[in-house]
mmCIF file of the N, C-alpha and C atoms, coordinates in Angstrom:
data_MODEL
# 
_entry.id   MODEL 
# 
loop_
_atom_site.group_PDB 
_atom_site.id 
_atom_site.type_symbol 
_atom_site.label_atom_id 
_atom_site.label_alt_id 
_atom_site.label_comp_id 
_atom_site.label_asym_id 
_atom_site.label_entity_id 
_atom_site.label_seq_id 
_atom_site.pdbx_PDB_ins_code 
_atom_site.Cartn_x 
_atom_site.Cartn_y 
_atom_site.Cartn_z 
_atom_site.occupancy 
_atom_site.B_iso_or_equiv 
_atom_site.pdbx_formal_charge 
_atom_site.auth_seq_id 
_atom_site.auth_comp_id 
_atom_site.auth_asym_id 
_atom_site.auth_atom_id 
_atom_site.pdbx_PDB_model_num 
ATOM 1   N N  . UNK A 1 1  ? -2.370  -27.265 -34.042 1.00 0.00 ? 1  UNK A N  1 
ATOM 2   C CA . UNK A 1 1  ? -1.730  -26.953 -32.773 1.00 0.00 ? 1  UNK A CA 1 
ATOM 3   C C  . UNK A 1 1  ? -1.771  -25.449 -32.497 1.00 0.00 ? 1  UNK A C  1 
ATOM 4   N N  . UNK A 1 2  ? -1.426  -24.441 -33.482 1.00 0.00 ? 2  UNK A N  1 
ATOM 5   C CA . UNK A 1 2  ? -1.729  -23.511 -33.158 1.00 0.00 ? 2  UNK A CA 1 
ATOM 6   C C  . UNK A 1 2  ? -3.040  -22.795 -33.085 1.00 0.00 ? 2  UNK A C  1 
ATOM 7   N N  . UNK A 1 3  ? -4.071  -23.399 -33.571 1.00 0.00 ? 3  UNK A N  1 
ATOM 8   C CA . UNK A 1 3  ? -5.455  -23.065 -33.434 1.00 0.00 ? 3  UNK A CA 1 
ATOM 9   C C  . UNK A 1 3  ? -5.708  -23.101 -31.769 1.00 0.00 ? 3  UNK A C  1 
ATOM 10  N N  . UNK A 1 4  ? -5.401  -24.173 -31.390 1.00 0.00 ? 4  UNK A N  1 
ATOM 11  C CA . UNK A 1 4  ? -5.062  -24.911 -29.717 1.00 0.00 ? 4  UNK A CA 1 
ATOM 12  C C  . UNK A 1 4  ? -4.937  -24.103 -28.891 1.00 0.00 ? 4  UNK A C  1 
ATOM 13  N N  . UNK A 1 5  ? -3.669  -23.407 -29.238 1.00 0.00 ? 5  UNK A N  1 
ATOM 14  C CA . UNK A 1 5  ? -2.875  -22.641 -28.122 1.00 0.00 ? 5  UNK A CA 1 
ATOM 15  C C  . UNK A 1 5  ? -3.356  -21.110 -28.440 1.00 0.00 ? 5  UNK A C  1 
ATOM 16  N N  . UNK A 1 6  ? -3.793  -20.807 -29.741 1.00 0.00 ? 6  UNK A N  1 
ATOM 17  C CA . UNK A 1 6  ? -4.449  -19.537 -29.868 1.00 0.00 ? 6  UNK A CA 1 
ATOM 18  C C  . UNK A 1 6  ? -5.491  -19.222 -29.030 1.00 0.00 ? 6  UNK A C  1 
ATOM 19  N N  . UNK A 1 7  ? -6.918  -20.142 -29.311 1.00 0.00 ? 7  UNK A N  1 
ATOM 20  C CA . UNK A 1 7  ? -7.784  -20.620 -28.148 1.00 0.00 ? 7  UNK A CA 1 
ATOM 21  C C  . UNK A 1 7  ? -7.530  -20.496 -26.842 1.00 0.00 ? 7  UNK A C  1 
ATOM 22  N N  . UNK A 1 8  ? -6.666  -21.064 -26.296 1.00 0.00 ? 8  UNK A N  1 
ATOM 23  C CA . UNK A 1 8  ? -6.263  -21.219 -24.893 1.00 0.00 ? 8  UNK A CA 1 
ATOM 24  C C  . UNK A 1 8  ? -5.906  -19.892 -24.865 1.00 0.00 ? 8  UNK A C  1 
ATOM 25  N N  . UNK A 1 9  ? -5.404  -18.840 -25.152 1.00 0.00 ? 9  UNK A N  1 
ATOM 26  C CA . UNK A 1 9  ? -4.508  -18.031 -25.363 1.00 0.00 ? 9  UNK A CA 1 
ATOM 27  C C  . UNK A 1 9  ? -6.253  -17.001 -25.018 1.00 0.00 ? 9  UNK A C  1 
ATOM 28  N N  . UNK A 1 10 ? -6.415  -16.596 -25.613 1.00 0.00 ? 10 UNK A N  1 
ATOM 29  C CA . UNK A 1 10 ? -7.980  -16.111 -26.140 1.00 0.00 ? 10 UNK A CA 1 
ATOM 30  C C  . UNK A 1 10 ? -8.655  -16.052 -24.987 1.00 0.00 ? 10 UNK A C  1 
ATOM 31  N N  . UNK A 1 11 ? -8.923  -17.354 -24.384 1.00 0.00 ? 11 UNK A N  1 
ATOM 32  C CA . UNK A 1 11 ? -9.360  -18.149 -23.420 1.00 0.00 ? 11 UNK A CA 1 
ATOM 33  C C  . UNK A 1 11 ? -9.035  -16.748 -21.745 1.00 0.00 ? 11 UNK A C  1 
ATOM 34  N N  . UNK A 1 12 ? -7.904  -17.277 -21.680 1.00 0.00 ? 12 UNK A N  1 
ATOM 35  C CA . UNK A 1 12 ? -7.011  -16.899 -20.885 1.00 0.00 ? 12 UNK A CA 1 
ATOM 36  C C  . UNK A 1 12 ? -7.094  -14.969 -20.631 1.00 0.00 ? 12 UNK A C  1 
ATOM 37  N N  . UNK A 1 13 ? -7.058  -14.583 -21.754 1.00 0.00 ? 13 UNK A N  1 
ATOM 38  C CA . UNK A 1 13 ? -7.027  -13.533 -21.763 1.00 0.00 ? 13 UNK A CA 1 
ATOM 39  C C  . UNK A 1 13 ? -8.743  -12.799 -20.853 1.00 0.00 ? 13 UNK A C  1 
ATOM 40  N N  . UNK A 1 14 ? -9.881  -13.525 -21.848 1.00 0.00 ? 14 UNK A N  1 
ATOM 41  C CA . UNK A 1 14 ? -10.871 -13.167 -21.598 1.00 0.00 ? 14 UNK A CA 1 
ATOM 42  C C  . UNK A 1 14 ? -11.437 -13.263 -20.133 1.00 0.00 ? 14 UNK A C  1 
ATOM 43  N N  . UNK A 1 15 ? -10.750 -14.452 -19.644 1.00 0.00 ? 15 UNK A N  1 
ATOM 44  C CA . UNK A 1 15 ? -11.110 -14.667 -18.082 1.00 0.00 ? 15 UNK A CA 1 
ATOM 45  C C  . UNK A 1 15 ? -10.143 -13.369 -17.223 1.00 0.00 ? 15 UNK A C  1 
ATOM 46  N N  . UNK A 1 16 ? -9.230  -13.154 -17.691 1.00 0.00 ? 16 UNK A N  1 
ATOM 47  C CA . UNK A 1 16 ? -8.158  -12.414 -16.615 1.00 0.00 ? 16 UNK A CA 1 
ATOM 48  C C  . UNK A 1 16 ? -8.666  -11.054 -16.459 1.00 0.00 ? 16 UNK A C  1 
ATOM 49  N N  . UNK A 1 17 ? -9.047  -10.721 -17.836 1.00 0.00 ? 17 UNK A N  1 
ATOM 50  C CA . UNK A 1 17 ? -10.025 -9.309  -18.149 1.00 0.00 ? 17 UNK A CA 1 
ATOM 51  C C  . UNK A 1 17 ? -11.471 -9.244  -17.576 1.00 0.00 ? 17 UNK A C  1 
ATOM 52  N N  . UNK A 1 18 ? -12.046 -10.272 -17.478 1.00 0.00 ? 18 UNK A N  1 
ATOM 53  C CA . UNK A 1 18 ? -12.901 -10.384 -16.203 1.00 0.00 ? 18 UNK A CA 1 
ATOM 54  C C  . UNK A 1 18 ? -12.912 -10.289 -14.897 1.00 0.00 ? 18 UNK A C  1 
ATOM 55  N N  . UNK A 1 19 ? -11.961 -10.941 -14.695 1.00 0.00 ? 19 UNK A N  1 
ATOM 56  C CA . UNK A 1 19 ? -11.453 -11.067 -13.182 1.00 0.00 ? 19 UNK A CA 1 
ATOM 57  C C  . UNK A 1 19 ? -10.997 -9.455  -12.716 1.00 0.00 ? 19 UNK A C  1 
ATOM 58  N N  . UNK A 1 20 ? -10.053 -9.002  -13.226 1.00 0.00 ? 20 UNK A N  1 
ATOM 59  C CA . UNK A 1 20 ? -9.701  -7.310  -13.201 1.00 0.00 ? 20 UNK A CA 1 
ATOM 60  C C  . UNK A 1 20 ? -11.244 -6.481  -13.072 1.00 0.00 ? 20 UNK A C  1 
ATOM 61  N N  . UNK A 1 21 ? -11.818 -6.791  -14.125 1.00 0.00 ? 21 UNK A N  1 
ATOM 62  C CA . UNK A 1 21 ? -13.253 -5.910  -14.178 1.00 0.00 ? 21 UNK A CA 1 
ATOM 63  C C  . UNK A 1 21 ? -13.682 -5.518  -13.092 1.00 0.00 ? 21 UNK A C  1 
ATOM 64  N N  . UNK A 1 22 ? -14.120 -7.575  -11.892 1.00 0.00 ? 22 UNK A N  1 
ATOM 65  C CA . UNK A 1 22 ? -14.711 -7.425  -11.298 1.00 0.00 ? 22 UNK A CA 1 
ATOM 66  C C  . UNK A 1 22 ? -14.023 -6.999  -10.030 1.00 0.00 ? 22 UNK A C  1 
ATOM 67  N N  . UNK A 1 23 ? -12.721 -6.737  -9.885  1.00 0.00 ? 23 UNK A N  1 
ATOM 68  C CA . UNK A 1 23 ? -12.176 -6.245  -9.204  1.00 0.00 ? 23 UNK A CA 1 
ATOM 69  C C  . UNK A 1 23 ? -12.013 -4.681  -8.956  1.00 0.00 ? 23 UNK A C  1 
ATOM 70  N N  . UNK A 1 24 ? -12.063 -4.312  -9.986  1.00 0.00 ? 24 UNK A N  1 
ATOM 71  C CA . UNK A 1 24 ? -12.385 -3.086  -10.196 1.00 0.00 ? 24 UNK A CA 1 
ATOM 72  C C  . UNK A 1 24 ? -13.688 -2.720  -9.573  1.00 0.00 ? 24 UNK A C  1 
ATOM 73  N N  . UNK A 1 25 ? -14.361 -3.025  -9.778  1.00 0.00 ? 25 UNK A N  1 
ATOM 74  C CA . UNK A 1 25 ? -16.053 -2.856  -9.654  1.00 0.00 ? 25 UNK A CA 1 
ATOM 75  C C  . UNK A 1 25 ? -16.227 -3.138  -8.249  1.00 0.00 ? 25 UNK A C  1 
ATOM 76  N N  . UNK A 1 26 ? -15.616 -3.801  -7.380  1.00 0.00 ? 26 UNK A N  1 
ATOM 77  C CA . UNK A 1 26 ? -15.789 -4.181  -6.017  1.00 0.00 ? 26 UNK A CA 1 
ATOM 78  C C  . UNK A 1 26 ? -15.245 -3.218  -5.619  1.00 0.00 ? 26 UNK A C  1 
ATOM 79  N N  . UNK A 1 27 ? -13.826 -2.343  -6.145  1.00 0.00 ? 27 UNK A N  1 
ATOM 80  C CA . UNK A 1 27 ? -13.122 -1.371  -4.963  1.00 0.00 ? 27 UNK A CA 1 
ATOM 81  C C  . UNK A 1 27 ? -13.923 -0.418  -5.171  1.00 0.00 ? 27 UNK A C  1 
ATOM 82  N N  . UNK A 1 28 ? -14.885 0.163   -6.413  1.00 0.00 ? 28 UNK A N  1 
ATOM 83  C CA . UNK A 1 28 ? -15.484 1.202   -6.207  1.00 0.00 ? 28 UNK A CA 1 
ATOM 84  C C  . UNK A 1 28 ? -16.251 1.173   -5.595  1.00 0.00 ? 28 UNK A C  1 
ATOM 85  N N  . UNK A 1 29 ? -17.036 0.087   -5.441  1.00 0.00 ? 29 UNK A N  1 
ATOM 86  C CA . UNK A 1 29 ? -18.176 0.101   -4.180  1.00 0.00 ? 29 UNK A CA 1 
ATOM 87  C C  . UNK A 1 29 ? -18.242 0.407   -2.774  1.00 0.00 ? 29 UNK A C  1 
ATOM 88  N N  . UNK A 1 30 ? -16.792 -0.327  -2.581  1.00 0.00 ? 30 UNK A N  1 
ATOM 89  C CA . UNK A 1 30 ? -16.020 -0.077  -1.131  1.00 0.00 ? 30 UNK A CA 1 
ATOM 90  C C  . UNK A 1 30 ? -15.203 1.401   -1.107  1.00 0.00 ? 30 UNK A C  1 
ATOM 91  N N  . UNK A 1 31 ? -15.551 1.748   -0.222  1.00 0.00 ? 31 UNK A N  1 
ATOM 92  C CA . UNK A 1 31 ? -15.169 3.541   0.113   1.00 0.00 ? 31 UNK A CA 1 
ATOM 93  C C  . UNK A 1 31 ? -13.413 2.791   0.702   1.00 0.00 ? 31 UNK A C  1 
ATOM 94  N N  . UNK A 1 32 ? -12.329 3.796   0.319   1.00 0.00 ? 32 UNK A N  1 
ATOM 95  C CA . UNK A 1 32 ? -11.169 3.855   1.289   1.00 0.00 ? 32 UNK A CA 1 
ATOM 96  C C  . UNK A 1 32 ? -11.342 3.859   2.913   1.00 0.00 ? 32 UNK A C  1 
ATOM 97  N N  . UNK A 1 33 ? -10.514 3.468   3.101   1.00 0.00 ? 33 UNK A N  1 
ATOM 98  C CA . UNK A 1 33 ? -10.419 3.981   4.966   1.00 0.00 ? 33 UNK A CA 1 
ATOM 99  C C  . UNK A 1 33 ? -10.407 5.436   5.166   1.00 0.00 ? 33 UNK A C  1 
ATOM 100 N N  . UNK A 1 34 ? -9.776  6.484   4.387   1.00 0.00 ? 34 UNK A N  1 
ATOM 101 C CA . UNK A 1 34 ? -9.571  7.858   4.497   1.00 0.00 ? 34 UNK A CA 1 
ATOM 102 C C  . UNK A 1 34 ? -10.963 8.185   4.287   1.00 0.00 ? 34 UNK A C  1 
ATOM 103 N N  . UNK A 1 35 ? -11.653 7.970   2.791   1.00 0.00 ? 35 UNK A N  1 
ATOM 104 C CA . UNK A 1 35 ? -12.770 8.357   2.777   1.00 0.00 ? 35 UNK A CA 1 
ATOM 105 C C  . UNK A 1 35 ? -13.807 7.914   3.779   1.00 0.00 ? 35 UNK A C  1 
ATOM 106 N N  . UNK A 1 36 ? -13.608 6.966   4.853   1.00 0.00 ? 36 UNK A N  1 
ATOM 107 C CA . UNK A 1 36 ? -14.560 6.502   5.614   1.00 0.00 ? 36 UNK A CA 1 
ATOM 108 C C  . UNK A 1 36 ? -14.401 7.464   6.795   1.00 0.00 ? 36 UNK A C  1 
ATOM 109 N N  . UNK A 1 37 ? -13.237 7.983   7.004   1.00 0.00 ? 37 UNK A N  1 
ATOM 110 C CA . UNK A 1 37 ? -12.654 8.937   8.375   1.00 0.00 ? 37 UNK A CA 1 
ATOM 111 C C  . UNK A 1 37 ? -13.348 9.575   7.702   1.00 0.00 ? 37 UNK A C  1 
ATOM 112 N N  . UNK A 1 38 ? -13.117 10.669  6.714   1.00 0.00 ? 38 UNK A N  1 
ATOM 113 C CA . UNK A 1 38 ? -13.734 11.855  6.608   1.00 0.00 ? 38 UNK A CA 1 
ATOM 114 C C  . UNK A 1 38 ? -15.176 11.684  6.602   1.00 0.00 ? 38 UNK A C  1 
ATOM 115 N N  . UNK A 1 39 ? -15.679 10.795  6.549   1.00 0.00 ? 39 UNK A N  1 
ATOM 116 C CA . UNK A 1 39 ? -17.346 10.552  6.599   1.00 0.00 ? 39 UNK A CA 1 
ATOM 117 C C  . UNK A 1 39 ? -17.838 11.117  7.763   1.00 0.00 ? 39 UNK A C  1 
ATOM 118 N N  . UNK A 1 40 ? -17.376 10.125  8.408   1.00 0.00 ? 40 UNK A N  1 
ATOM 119 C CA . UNK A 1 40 ? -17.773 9.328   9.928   1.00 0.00 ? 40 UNK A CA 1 
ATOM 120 C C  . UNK A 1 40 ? -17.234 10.603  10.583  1.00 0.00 ? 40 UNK A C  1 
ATOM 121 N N  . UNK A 1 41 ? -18.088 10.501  12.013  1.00 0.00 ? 41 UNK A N  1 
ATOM 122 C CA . UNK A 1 41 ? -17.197 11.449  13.029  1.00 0.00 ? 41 UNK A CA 1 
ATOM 123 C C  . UNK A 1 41 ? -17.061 12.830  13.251  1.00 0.00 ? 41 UNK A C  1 
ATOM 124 N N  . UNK A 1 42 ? -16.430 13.326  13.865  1.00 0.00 ? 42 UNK A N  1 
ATOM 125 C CA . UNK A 1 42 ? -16.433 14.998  13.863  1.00 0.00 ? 42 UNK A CA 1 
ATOM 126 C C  . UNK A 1 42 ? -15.020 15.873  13.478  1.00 0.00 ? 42 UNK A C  1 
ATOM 127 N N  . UNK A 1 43 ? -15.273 17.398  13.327  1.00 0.00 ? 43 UNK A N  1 
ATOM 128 C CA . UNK A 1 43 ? -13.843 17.434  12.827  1.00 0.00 ? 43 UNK A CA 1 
ATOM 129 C C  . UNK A 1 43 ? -12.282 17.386  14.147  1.00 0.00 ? 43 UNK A C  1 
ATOM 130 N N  . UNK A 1 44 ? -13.012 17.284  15.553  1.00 0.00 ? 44 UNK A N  1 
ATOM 131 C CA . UNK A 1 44 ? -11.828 17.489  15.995  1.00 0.00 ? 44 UNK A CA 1 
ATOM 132 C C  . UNK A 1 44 ? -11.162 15.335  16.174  1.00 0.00 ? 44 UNK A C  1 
ATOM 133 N N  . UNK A 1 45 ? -12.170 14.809  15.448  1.00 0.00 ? 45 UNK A N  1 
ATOM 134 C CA . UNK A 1 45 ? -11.873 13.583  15.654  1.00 0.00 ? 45 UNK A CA 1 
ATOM 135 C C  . UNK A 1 45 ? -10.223 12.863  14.399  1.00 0.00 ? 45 UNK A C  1 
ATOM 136 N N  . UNK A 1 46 ? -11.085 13.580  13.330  1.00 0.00 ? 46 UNK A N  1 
ATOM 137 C CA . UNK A 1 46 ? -10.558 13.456  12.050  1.00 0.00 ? 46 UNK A CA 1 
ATOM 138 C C  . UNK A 1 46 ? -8.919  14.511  12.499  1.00 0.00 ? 46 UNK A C  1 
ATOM 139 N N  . UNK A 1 47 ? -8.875  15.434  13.517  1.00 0.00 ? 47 UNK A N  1 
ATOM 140 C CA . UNK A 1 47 ? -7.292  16.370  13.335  1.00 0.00 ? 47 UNK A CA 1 
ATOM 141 C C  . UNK A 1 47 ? -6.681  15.626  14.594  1.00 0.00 ? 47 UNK A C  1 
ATOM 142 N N  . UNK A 1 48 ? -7.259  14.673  15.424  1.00 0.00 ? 48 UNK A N  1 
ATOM 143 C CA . UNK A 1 48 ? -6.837  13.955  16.272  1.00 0.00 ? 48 UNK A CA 1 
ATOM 144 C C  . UNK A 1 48 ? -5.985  12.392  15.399  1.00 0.00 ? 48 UNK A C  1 
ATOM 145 N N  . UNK A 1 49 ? -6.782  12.267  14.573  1.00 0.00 ? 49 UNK A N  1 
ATOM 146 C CA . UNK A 1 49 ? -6.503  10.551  14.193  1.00 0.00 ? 49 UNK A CA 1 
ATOM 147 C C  . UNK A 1 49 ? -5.514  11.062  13.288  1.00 0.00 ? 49 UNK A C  1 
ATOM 148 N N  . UNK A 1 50 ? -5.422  12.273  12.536  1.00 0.00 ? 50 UNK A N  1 
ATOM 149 C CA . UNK A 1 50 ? -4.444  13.117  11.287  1.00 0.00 ? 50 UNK A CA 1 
ATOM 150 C C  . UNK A 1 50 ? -3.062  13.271  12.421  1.00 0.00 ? 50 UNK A C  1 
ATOM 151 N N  . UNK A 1 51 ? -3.241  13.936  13.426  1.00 0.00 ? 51 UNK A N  1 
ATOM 152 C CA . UNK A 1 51 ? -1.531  13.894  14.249  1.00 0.00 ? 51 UNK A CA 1 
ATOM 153 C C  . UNK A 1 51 ? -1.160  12.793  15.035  1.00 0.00 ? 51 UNK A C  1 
ATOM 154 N N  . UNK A 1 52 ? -2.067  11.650  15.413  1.00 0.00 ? 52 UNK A N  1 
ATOM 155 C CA . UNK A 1 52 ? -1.651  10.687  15.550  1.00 0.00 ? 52 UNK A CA 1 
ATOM 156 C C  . UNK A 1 52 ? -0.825  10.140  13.926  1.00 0.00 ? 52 UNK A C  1 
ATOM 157 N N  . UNK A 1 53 ? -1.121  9.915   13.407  1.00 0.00 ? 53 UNK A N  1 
ATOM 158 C CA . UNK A 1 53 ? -0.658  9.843   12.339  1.00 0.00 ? 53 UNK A CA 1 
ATOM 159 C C  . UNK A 1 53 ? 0.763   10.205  11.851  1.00 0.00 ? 53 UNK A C  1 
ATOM 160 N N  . UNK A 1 54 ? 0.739   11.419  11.701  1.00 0.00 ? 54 UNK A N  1 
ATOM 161 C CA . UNK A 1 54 ? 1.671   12.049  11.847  1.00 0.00 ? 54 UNK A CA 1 
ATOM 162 C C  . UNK A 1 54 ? 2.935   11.868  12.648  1.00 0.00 ? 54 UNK A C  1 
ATOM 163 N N  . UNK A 1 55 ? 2.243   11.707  14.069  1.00 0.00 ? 55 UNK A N  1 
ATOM 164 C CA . UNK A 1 55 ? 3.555   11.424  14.803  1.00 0.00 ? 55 UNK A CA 1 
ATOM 165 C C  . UNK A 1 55 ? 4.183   9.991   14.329  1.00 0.00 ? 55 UNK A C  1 
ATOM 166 N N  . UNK A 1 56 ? 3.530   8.859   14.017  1.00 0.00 ? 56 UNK A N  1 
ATOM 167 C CA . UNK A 1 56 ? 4.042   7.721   13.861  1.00 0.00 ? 56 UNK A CA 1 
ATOM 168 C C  . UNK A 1 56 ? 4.679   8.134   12.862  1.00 0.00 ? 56 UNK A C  1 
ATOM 169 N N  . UNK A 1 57 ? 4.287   8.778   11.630  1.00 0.00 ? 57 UNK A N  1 
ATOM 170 C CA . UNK A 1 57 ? 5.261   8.655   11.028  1.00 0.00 ? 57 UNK A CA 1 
ATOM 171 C C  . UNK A 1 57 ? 6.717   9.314   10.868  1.00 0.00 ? 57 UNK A C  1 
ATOM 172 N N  . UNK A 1 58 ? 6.735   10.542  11.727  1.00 0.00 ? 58 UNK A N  1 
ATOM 173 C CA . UNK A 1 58 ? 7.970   11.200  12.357  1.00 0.00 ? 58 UNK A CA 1 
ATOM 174 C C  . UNK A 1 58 ? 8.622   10.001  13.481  1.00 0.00 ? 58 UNK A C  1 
ATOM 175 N N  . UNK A 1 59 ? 8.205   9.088   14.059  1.00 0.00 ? 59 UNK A N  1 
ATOM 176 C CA . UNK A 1 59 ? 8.633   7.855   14.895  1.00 0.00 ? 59 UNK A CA 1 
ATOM 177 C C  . UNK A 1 59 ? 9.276   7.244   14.085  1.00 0.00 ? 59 UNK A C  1 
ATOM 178 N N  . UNK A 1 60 ? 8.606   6.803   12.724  1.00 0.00 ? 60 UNK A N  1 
ATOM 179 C CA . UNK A 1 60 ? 9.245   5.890   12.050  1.00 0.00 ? 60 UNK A CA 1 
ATOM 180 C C  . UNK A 1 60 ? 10.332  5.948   11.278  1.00 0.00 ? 60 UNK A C  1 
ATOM 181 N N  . UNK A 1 61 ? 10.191  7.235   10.870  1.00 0.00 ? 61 UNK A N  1 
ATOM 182 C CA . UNK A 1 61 ? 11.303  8.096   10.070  1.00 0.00 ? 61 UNK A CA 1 
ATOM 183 C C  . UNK A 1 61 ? 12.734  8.420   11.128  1.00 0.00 ? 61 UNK A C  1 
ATOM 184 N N  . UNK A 1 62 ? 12.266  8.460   12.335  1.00 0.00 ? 62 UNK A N  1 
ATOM 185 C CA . UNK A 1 62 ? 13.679  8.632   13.333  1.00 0.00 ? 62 UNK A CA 1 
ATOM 186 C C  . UNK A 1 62 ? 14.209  7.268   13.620  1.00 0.00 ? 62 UNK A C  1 
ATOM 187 N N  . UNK A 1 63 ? 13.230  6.044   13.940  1.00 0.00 ? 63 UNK A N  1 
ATOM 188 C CA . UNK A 1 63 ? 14.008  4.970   13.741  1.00 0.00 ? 63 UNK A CA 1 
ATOM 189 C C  . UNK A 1 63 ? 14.881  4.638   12.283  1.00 0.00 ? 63 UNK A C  1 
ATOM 190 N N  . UNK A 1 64 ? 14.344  5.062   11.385  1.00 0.00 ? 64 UNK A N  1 
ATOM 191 C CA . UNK A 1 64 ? 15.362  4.862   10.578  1.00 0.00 ? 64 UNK A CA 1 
ATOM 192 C C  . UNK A 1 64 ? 16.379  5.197   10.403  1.00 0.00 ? 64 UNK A C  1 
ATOM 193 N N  . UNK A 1 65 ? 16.242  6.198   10.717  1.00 0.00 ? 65 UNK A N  1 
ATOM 194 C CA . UNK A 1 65 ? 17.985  7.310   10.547  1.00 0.00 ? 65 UNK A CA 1 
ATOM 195 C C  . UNK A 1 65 ? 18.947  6.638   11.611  1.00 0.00 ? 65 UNK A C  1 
ATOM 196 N N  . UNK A 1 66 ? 18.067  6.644   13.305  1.00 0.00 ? 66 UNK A N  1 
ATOM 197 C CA . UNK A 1 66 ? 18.730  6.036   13.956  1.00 0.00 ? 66 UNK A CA 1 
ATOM 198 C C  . UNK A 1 66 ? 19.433  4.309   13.676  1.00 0.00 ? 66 UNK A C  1 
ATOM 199 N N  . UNK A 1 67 ? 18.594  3.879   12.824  1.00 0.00 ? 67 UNK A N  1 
ATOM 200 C CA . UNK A 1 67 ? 19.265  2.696   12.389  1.00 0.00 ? 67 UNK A CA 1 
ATOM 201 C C  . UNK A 1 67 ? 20.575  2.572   11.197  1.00 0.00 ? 67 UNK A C  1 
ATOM 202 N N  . UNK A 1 68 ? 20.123  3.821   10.751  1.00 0.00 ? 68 UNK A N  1 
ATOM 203 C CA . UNK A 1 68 ? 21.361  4.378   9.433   1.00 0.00 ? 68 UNK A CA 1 
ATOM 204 C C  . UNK A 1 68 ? 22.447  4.337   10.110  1.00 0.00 ? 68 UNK A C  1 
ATOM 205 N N  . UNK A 1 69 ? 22.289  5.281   11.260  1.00 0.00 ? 69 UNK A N  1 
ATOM 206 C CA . UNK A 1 69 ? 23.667  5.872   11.563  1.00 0.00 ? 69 UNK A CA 1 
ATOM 207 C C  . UNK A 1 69 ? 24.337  4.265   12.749  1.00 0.00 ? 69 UNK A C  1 
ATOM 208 N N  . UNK A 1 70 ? 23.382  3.622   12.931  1.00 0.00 ? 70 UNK A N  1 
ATOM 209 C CA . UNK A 1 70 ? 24.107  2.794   13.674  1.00 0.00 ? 70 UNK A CA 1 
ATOM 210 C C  . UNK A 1 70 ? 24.604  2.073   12.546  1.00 0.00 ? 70 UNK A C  1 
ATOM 211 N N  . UNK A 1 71 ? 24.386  1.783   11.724  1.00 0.00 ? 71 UNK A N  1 
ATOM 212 C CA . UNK A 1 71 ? 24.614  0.581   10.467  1.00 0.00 ? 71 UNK A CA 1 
ATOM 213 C C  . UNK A 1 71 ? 26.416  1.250   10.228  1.00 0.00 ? 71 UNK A C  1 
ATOM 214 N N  . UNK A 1 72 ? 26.264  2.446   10.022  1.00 0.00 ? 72 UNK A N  1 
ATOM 215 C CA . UNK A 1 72 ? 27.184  3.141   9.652   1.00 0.00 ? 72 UNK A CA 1 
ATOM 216 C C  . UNK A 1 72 ? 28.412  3.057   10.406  1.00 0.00 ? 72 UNK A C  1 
ATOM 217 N N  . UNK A 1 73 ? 27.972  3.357   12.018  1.00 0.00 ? 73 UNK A N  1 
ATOM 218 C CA . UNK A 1 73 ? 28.880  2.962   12.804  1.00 0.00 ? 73 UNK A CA 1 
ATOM 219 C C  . UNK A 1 73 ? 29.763  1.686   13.271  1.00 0.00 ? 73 UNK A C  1 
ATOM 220 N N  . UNK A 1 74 ? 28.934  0.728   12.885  1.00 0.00 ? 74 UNK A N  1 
ATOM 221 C CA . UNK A 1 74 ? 29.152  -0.625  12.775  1.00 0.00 ? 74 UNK A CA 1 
ATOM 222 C C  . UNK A 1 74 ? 30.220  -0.720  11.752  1.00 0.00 ? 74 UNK A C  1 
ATOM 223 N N  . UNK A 1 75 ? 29.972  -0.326  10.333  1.00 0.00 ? 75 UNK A N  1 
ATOM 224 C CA . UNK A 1 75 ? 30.817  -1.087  9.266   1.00 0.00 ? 75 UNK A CA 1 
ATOM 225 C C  . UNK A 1 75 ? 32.270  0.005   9.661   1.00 0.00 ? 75 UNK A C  1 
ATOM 226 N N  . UNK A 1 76 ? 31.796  1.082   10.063  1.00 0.00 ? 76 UNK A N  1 
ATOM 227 C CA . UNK A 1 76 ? 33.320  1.926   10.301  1.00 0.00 ? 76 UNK A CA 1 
ATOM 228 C C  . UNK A 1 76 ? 34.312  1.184   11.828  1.00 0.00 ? 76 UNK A C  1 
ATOM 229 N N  . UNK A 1 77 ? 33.521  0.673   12.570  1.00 0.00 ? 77 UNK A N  1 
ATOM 230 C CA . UNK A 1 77 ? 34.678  -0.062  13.371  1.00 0.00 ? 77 UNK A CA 1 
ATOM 231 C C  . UNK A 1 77 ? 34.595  -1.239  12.772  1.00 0.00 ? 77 UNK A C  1 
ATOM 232 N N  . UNK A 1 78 ? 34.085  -1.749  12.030  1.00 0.00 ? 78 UNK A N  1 
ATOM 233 C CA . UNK A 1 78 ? 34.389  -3.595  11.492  1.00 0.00 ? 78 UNK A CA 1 
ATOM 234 C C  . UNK A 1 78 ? 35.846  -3.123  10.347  1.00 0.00 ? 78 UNK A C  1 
ATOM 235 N N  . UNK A 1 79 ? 35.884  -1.903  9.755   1.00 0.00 ? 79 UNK A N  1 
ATOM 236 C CA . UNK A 1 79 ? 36.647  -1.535  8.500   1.00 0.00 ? 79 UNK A CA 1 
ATOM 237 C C  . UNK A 1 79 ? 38.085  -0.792  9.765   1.00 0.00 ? 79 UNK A C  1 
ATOM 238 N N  . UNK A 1 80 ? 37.510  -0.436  10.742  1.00 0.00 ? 80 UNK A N  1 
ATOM 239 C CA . UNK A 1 80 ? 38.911  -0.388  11.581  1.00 0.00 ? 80 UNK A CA 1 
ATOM 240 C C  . UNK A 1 80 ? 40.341  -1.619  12.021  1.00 0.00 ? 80 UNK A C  1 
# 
């Protein structure tokens, strides 16, 4: 029985370590999205798509706070 489950065990391992490999081996082939911007294109394209960027994420960062402080406001009149 334990020969069995060693096997299986063995088994298991060797396929998963494959599978990773070839996963590995596929993302290097494939370039990032960043590395594809900086490829492609020109530079005022790449400082255009960089402050778009940017701004969303100053957007996203103010909805949050704005959602903080409402959360906040909420539990202080529910605790009134």
């Amino acid at each position: 029985m334990k020969t069995i489950s060693l096997a299986v065990l063995v088994s298991f391992l060797v396929v998963s370590g494959w599978a990773l490999a070839s996963q590995s081996g596929e993302q290097k082939e494939r370039p990032s999205k960043m590395q594809e911007m900086m490829k492609h294109g020109k530079d005022g394209e790449h400082m255009d798509s960089m402050m778009r960027m940017m701004k969303m994420m100053d957007q996203c960062s103010e909805m949050m706070e704005s959602h903080q402080d409402h959360s906040e406001r909420a539990k202080e009149s529910h605790n009134k």
